[in-house]
C-alpha positions as CSV (number, residue, x, y, z in Angstrom):
1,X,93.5,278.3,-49.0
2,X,94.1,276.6,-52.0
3,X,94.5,273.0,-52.4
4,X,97.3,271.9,-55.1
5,X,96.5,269.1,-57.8
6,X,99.5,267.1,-58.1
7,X,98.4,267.6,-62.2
8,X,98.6,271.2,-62.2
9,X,101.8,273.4,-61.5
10,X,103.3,273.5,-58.3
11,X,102.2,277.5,-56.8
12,X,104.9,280.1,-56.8
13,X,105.7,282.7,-54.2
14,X,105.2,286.5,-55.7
15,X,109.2,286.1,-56.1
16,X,109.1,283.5,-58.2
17,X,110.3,280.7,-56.1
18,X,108.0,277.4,-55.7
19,X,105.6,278.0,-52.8
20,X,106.0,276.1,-49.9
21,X,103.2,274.5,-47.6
22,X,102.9,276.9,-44.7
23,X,99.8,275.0,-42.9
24,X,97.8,271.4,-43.8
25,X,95.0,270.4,-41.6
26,X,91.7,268.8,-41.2
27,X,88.9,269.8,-39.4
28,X,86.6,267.4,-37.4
29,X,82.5,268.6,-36.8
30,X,81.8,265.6,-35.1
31,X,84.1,264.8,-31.9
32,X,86.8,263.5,-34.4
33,X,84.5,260.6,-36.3
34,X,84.9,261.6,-39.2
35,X,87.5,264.8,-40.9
36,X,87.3,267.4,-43.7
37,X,89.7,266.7,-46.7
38,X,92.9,268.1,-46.0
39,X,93.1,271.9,-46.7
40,X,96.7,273.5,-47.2
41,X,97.7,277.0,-46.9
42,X,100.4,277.6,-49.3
43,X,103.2,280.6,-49.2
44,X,101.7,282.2,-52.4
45,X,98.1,282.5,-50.9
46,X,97.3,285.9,-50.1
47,X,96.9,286.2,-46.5
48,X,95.5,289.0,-44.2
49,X,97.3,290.3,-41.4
50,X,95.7,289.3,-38.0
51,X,94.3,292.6,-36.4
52,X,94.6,290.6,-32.8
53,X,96.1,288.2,-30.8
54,X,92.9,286.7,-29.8
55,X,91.0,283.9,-31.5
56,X,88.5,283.5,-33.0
57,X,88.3,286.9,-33.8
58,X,85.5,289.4,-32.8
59,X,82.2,289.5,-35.7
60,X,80.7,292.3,-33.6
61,X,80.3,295.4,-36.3
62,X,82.6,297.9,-34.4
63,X,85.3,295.4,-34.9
64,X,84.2,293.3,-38.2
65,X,86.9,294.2,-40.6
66,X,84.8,293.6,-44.0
C-alpha cells in the first residue's frame, strides 16, 4: 500500500494508464476512538493473489506462504 502525495506524480498502472484507488481505509485499535491515517491501495501496487477464501489467513508453517 502506498499512500500518494498530492506533490508527487499520480501512480500508473503497468499499462500506462493513471492508477486508480482500488481500496482507502482506516483502521481503529481502540473501539473506534481514535483511527490510523488513511491508507490507499492503488491499481499499480503489486498485489498477491489470495491462496483462500478465508480471513485472516492461516500463519501456521504448513500453510505460511513466505
Amino acid at each position: 500500500m502506498s499512500p500518494h502525495v498530492p506533490d508527487e506524480p499520480a501512480p500508473v498502472d503497468r499499462d500506462g494508464r493513471p492508477a486508480r484507488p482500488l481500496l482507502t481505509f482506516r483502521v481503529s485499535t481502540d473501539g473506534g476512538r481514535t483511527y490510523s491515517d488513511t491508507r490507499t491501495v492503488w491499481s499499480s501496487d503489486p498485489l498477491t493473489v489470495a491462496h483462500s477464501l478465508a480471513w485472516p489467513p492461516c500463519e501456521c508453517p504448513l500453510h505460511r506462504t513466505d
